[in-house]
NUZA-535921 format. One line per 10 residues: number of its first residue (from 1); their letters; for each residue x, y, z of C-alpha. Coordinates in pm, whole numbers, padded with zeros to 5 digits. Last residue first. Layout:
NUM> a> X Y Z  ...
END
This chain:
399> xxxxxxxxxx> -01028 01737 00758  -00760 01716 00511  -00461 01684 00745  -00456 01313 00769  -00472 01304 00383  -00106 01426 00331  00052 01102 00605  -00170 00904 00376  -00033 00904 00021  00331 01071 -00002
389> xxxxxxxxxx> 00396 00951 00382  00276 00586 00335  00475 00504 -00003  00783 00672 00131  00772 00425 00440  00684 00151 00188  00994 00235 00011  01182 00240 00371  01074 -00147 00386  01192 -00225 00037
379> xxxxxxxxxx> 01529 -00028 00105  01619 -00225 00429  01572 -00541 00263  01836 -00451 -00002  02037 -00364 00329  01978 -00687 00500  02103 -00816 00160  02485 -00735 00223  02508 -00837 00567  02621 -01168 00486
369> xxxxxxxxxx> 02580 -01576 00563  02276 -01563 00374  02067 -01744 00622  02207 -01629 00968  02172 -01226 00757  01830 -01291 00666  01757 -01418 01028  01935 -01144 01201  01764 -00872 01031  01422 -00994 01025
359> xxxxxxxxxx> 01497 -01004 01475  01681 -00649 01445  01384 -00467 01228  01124 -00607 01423  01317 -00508 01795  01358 -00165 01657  01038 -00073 01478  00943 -00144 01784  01152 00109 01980  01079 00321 01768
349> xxxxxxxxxx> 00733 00315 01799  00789 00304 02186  00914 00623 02157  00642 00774 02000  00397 00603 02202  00523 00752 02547  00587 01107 02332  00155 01046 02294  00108 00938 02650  00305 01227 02755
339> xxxxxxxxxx> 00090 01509 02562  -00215 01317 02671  -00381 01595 02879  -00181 01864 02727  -00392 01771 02384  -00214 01601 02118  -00154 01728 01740  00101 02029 01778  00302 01833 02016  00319 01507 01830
329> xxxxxxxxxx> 00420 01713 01499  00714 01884 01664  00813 01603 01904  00847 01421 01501  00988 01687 01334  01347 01780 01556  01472 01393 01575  01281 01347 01233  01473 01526 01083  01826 01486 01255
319> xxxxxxxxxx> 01859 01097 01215  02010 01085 00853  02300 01315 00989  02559 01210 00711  02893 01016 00831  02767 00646 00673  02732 00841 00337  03114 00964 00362  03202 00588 00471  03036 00405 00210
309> xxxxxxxxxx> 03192 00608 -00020  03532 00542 00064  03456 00236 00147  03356 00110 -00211  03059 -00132 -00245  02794 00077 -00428  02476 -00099 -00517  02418 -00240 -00185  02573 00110 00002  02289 00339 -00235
299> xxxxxxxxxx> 02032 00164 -00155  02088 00127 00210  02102 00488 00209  01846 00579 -00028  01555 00468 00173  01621 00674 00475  01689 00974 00258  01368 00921 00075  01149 00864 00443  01336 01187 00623
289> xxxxxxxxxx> 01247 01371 00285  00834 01284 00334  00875 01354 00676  01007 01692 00599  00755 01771 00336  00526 01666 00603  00606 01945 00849  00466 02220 00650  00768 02445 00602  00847 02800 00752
279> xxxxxxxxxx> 00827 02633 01071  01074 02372 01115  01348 02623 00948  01517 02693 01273  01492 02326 01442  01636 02194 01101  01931 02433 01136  01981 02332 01502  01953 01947 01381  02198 01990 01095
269> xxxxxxxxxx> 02463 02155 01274  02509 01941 01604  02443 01628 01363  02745 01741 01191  02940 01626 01475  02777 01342 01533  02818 01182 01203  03195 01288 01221  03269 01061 01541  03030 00822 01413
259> xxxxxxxxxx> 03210 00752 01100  03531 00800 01304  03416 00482 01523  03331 00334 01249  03602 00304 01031  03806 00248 01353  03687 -00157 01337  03933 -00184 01049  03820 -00269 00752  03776 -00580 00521
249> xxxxxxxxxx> 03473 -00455 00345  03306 -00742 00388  03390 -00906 00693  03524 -00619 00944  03234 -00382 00763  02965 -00590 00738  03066 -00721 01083  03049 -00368 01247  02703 -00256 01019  02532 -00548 01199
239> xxxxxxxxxx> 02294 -00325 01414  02291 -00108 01133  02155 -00334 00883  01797 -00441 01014  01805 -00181 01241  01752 00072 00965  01442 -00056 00773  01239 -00148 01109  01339 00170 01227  01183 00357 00936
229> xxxxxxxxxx> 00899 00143 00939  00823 00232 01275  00880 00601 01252  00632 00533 00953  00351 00369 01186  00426 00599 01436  00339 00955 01215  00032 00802 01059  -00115 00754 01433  00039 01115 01494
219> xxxxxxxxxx> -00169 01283 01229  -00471 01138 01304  -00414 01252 01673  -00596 01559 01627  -00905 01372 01509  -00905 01120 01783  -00853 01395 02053  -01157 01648 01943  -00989 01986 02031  -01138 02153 02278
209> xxxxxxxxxx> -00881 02142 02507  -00626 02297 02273  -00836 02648 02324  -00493 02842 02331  -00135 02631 02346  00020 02663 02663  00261 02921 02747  00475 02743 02987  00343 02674 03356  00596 02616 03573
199> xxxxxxxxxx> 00640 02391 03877  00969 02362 04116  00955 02655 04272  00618 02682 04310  00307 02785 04105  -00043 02685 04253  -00158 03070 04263  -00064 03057 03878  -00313 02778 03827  -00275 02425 03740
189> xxxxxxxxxx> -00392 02342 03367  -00118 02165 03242  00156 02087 03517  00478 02188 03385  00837 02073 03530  01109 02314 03642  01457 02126 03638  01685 02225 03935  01641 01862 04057  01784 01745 03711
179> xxxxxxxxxx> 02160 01925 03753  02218 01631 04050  02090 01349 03850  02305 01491 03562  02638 01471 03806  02551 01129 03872  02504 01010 03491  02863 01202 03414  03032 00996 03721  02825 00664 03640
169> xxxxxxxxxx> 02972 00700 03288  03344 00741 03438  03309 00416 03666  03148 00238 03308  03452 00338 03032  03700 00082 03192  03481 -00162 03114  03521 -00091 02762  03877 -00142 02795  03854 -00484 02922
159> xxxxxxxxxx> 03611 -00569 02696  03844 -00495 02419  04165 -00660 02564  04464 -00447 02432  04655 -00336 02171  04547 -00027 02097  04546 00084 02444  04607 00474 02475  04410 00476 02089  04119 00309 02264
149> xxxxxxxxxx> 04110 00557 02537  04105 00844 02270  03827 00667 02088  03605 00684 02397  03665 01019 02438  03601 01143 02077  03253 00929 02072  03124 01044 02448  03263 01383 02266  03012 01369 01965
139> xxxxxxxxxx> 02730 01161 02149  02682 01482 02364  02725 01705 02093  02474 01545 01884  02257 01545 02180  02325 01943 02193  02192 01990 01869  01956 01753 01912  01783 01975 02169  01851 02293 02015
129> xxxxxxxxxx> 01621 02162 01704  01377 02084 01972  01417 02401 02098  01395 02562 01795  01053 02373 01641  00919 02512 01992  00982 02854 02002  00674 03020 01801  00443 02697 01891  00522 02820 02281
119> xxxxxxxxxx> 00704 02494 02529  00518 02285 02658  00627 02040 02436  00987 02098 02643  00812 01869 02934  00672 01565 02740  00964 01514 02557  01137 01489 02868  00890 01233 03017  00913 01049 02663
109> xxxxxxxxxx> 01285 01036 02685  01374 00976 03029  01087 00718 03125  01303 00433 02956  01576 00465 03211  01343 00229 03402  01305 -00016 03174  01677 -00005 03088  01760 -00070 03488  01572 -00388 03437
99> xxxxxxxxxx> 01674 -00558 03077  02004 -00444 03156  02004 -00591 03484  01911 -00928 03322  02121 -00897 03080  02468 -00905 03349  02327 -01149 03522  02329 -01407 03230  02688 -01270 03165  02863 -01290 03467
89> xxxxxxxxxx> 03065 -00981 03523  02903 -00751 03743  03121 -00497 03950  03138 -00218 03570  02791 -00312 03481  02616 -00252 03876  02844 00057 03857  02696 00194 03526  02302 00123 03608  02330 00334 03962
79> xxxxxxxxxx> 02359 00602 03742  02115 00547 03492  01858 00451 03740  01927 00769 03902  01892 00929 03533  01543 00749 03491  01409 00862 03833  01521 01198 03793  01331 01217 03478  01029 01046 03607
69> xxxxxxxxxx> 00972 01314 03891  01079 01623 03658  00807 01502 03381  00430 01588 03572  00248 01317 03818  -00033 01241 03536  00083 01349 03248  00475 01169 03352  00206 00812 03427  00151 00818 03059
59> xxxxxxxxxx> 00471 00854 02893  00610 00639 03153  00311 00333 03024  00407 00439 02709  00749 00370 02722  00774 00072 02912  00536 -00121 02642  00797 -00070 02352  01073 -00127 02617  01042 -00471 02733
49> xxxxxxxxxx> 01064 -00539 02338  01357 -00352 02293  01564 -00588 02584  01435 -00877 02412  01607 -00732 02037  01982 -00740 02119  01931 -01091 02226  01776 -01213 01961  02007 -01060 01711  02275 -01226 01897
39> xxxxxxxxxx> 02154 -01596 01863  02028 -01515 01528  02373 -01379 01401  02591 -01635 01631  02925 -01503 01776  02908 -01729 02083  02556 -01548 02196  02759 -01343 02415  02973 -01307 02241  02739 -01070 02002
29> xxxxxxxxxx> 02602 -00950 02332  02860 -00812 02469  03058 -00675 02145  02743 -00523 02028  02463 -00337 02204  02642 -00359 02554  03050 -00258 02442  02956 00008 02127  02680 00164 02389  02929 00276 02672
19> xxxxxxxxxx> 03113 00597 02628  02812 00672 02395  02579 00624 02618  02756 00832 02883  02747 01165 02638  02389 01135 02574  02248 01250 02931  02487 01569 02974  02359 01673 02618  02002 01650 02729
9> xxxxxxxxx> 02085 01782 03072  02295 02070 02897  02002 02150 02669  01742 02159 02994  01942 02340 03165  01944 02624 02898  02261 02692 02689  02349 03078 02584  02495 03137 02224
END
């Protein structure tokens, strides 16, 4: 199996963020706020809100100056990112250049989005699929390494060690800067006799200009709303998944880190086998599954307390559907014209779901004293998800 550039930049872009997201999204800023729930839920969720509105406004300007520019804008800000967080140790400055550079780095994911949409209906589900594929893989061996430098220190200062993980992530966030510039971006609509080197038109889907917008983009509106309400359900357990299980299960932190570890791995598989069969299905019986699955897990991990299980459910590749789906659905409903405004929105939906999801999740938990109902919480809001897909995700394709 060959690898394109644009699989090994995707996988190349991953693997850093997973040396390095444990340390920011948790550790930091839970001592941050002195090892308060609302205090740290708070903080985790500012930077998302910056980042709803960053999105689209990236996923807009990459239709107008084309995805290559923003991409190796985001992955220089990446870069750059890792050594200001390995010199800077004062806290309060240390969130406000996450705030910053993440605003920046925001443009990689719509703006690449953007470009492999482009992409022919016939190959498209597959190189999406490809695409989390090699994600997975990324976050798979980001995961493995940063484990492995754990186990060389088991006994030693956390935040110390996690430090130690930024000079190598600025290495890996370099090199991708440098792979990037070979990237050939697409222009819709410029002619052949306008091709360069570094501008490509990719089989562009027939008549799509006359499509009326607001009634192709039916589908997409319905689309956001339940990628929001799936990631208003999730975050409001999984960013305190580490103290539910330190606290509650009494585990070790290493539960999750192998969780992941495994997670990831079949994530490789299940997105490259969702990517295959995207088209022999119509896309919102896979929505409609993403929504049940999403549901069902913090269902099932209320009702059943045991480890054991909690851990094999933890380690299956929830986030693979709609990871492959969702680019799918935005790219067969949005003219070229607003192809990046639409991935802009996508993400930013998440995003959103996010920050809401975080914030509810904090304040139930600061209440209750426990995780345990965030994920009873987390069902009721995926059973509206479920609710919205069966009944009006079906109708937006009626006319």
């Amino acid at each position: 199996m060959t690898y394109s550039i644009e699989e090994l930049i995707y996988a190349l872009y991953h693997f850093p963020l997973a040396l390095t997201a444990p340390f920011i999204s948790w550790y930091f800023f839970f001592g941050l706020s002195e090892r308060d729930y609302l205090g740290s839920g708070l903080i985790i969720a500012i930077p998302y809100f910056f980042l709803i509105f960053s999105t689209g406004i990236f996923g807009r300007i990459s239709d107008k100056i084309g995805s290559k520019n923003l991409v190796l804008i985001s992955l220089a800000a990446l870069s750059v990112s890792f050594l200001c967080y390995f010199i800077i140790q004062e806290k309060i400055l240390f969130f406000l250049l996450y705030i910053g550079f993440n605003i920046v780095i925001s443009a990689f994911i719509p703006a690449f989005n953007r470009l492999m949409s482009f992409y022919s209906e016939e190959i498209r589900a597959e190189k999406f699929g490809r695409l989390g594929m090699t994600a997975s893989a990324g976050f798979f061996i980001g995961s493995i390494f940063a484990s492995w430098v754990f186990m060389q220190n088991p006994s030693g200062n956390v935040t110390e060690t996690f430090r130690f993980m930024f000079p190598i992530a600025m290495i890996i966030a370099f090199f991708t800067f440098v792979l990037a510039t070979k990237l050939r971006d697409v222009v819709p609509f410029q002619s052949q006799e306008e091709d360069s080197l570094d501008v490509q038109i990719i089989s562009l889907p027939e008549n799509n200009t006359q499509l009326d917008i607001k009634a192709s983009m039916k589908p997409v509106f319905v689309l956001l709303v339940i990628v929001t309400l799936i990631n208003i359900s999730s975050s409001s357990y999984t960013n305190f998944f580490t103290i539910f299980v330190q606290d509650e299960l009494k585990q070790d932190i290493s539960f999750i880190a192998v969780a992941n570890s495994i997670a990831t791995l079949f994530g490789v598989l299940a997105t490259y086998l969702v990517g295959k069969i995207a088209n022999m299905f119509e896309k919102k019986y896979f929505i409609s599954i993403a929504t049940v699955v999403y549901t069902l897990f913090p269902l099932s991990i209320y009702i059943f307390r045991d480890p054991s299980f909690i851990f094999l459910v933890y380690c299956l590749p929830f986030y693979s559907i709609l990871f492959v789906i969702a680019p799918i659905v935005i790219s067969e409903n949005s003219v070229e014209t607003e192809r990046g405004r639409a991935m802009g929105l996508y993400v930013g939906s998440q995003y959103a779901g996010l920050m809401i999801g975080t914030l509810g999740g904090a304040v139930l938990a600061s209440i209750t004293s426990l995780v345990s109902y965030n994920f009873l919480v987390g069902t009721f809001i995926g059973f509206l998800g479920i609710m919205i897909s069966v009944f009006l995700y079906n109708g937006s394709f009626e006319e």
